[in-house]
N, C-alpha and C positions, 0 to 999 in steps of 0.2 A: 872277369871281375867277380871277385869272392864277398858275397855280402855275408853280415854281422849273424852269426850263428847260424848262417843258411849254407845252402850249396852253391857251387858257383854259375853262375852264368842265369841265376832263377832269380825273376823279377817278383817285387810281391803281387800277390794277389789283389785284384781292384776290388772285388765282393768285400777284402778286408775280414774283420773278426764277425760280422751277420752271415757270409755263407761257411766258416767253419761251424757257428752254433748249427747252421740247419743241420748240417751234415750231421750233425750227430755224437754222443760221445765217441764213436770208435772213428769219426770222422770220414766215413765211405755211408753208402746208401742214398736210395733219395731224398728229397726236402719233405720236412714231414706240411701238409696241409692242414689245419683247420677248416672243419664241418660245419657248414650255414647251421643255424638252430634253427626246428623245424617249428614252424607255426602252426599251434593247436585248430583244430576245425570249431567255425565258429558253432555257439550251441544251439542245440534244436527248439526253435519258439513253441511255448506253451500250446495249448490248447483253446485257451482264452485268445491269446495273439495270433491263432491262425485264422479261428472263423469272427476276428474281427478286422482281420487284414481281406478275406473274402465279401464281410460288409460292405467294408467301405470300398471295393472293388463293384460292388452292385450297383452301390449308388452314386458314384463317379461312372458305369456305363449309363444309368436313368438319366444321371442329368445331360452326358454327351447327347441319349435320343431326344430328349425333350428340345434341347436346343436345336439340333441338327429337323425336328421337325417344326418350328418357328420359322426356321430359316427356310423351309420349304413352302408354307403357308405364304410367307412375305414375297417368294420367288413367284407367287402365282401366280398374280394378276400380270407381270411384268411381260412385253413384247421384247424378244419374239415367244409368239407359243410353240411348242415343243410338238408339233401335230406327226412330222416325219418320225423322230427318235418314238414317241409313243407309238404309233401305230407299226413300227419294227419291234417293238417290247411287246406290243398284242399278239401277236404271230410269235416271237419264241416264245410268250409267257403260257399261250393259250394253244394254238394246234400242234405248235410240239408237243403239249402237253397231254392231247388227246389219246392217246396209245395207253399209256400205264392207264389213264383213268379209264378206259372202256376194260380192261385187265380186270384191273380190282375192283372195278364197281359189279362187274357181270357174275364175278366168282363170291364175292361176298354177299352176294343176291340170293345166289345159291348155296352156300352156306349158313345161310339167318335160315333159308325156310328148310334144309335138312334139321338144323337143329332146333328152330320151334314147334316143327312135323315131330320130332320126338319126344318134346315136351307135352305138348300139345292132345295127344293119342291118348297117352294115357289117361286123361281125361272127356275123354270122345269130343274134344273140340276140333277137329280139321280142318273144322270150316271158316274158323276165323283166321287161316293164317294170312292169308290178301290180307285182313283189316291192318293184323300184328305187323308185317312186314312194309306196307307201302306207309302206314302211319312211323315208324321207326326210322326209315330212308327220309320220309319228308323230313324230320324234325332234327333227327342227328344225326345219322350215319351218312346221309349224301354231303352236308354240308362242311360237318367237322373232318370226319372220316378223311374226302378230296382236299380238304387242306392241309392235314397233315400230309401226306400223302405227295399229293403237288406242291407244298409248302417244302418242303425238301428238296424237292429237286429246283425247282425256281429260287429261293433265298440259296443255297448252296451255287446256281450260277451266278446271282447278282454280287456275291461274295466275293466269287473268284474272282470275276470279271473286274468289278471296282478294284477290288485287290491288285490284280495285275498292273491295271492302270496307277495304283498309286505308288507301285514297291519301283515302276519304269518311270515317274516323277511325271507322271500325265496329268495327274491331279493338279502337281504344282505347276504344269506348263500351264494350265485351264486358270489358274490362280491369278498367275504371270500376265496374260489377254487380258485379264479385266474381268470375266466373267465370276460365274458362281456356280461351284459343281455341285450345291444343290438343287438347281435350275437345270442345268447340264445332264448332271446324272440321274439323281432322286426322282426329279419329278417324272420323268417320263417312268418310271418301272413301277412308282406309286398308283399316279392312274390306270397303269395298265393292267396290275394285278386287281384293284378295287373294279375296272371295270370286265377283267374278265372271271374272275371268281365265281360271280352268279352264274354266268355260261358257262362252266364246267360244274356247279353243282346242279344245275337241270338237267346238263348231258348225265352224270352219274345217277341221277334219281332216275331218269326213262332206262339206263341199260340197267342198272339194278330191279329194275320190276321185271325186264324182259327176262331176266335170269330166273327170278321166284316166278314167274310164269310158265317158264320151262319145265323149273325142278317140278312145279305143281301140277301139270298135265302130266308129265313121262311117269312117276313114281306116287301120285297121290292121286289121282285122277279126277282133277280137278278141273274143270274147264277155264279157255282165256277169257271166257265172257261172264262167268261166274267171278274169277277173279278178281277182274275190272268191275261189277258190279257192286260187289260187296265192298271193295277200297273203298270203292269212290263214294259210297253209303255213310264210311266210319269217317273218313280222313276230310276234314273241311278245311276250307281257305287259308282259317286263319294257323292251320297248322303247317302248311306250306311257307306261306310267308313270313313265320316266324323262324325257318331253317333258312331259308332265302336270305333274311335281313341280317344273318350273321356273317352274312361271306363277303361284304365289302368290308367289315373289319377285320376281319380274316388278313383280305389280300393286303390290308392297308398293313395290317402289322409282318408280316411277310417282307415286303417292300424295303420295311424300315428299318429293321433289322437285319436283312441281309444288306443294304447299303450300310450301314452303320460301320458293321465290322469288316466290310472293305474298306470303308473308309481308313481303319485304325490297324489295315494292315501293313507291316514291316517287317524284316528280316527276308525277304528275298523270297521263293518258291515255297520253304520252309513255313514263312510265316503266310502264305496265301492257302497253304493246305490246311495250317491251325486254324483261321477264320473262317475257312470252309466246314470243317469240324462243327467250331463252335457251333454256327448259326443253324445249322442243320438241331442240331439239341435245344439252343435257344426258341427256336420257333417250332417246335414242336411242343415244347412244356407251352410257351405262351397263349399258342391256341387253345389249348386245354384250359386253361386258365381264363382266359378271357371265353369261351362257352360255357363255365358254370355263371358268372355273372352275366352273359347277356340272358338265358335260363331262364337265372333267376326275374329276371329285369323283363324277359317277354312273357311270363307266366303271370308276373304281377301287373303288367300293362293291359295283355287279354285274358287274363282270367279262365285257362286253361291249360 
């Protein structure tokens, strides 16, 4: 069958006159495609819009702790008490922790009195460096020093730890029971850092003397009983106890802040390394922060 100005035996095309247009004027080649439009990258916020987008990032984590430590407070009096879970938070928080603090408190013992011995000389003072060194451990270096210090490593596992638990919906299982994982969780690592704090800043204050006692016999020729007698001449009570009474806020904010940001971690392994991060930075500026005002706060209370 001969069709109308065709060839014969050739049916027409079903594509019709849309796929001659593709084809092209010479009618051969492929279909021509149109190109997605690309979408411009959104623009880069001011200067103004970033460190107030970091603001208000600060003060939405303040109010998360604030609340998060209400709910700990109200968890408290509640039965059951948490005596097991704490006294397993005393033990990782505290003799695991023993090791690096006998490290660093022994070599920075011996460090403070090499480099007061050289300040010191030149002024033919040697003799006061017991007073220098054991009043310095009492008041800040044993107390802050170990927290930052142990403060790292303990907020960095409570991080991870919650962390893990919450990215595996352990959080939300604990939820699910009825329970409250600030009672669960919180409370037991709270008191165990607040009560072990003080026992690792006394441990660090005795290995830290026993270190400037060292340096002080081998290379200054100082006696241990000259040493220990002149400290304990300069250094009075209330200057111990005012290095002392800072390490339950120490460990309290330690606690609270590495629970915190396990709490708010998500994205899987990825987001449990971020909050480990953070909290490690976090609690380090914080201590520092909160020792110039307690400082200031135990210098105005005793009057030295």
């Amino acid at each position: 069958m001969t069709t109308k100005g065709g060839v014969p035996g050739a049916s027409p095309s079903p594509l019709g006159s849309k796929h001659g247009a593709e084809l092209g004027a010479g009618g051969e080649g492929p279909p021509r495609l149109s190109l997605p439009s690309i979408v411009p990258p959104p623009p880069e916020p001011s200067i103004v819009a970033h460190y107030q987008e970091r603001i208000f990032n600060l003060i939405d984590h303040l109010g998360e702790v604030s609340l998060l430590i209400v709910r700990m407070f109200r968890a408290l009096p509640r039965r059951p008490l948490e005596w097991r879970s704490t006294l397993h938070q005393m033990e990782s928080l505290g003799v695991k922790s023993m090791g690096i603090v006998t490290v660093t408190s022994i070599f920075i013992g011996m460090v403070m009195t090499i480099q007061f011995a050289f300040g010191l000389r030149r002024f033919g003072g040697l003799e006061y460096i017991p007073r220098v060194i054991v009043l310095s451990f009492a008041r800040e270096l044993a107390p802050t020093l170990t927290a930052v210090i142990v403060g790292g490593r303990i907020g960095s596992g409570m991080a991870a730890e919650v962390g893990a638990m919450n990215v595996t919906e352990q959080v939300d299982a604990i939820r699910a029971l009825g329970a409250d994982p600030a009672k669960k969780l919180v409370l037991p690592r709270t008191v165990a850092a607040v009560l072990v704090m003080p026992l690792l800043s006394i441990f660090a204050l005795s290995l830290g003397t026993v270190g400037a006692v060292l340096i002080c016999y081998t290379q200054f020729d100082i006696s241990p009983s000259f040493f220990m007698q002149s400290s304990l001449e300069s250094v009075q009570l209330g200057d111990f106890l005012s290095g002392l009474a800072k390490t339950p806020i120490f460990g309290f904010i330690i606690a609270i802040v590495g629970c915190h940001f396990g709490l708010r971690t998500h994205g899987g392994t990825e987001g449990v390394g971020l909050s480990t991060t953070r909290t490690v930075v976090v609690v380090s500026i914080a201590i520092l922060i909160a020792d110039f005002f307690l400082t200031k706060i135990f210098i105005g209370i005793m009057g030295s």
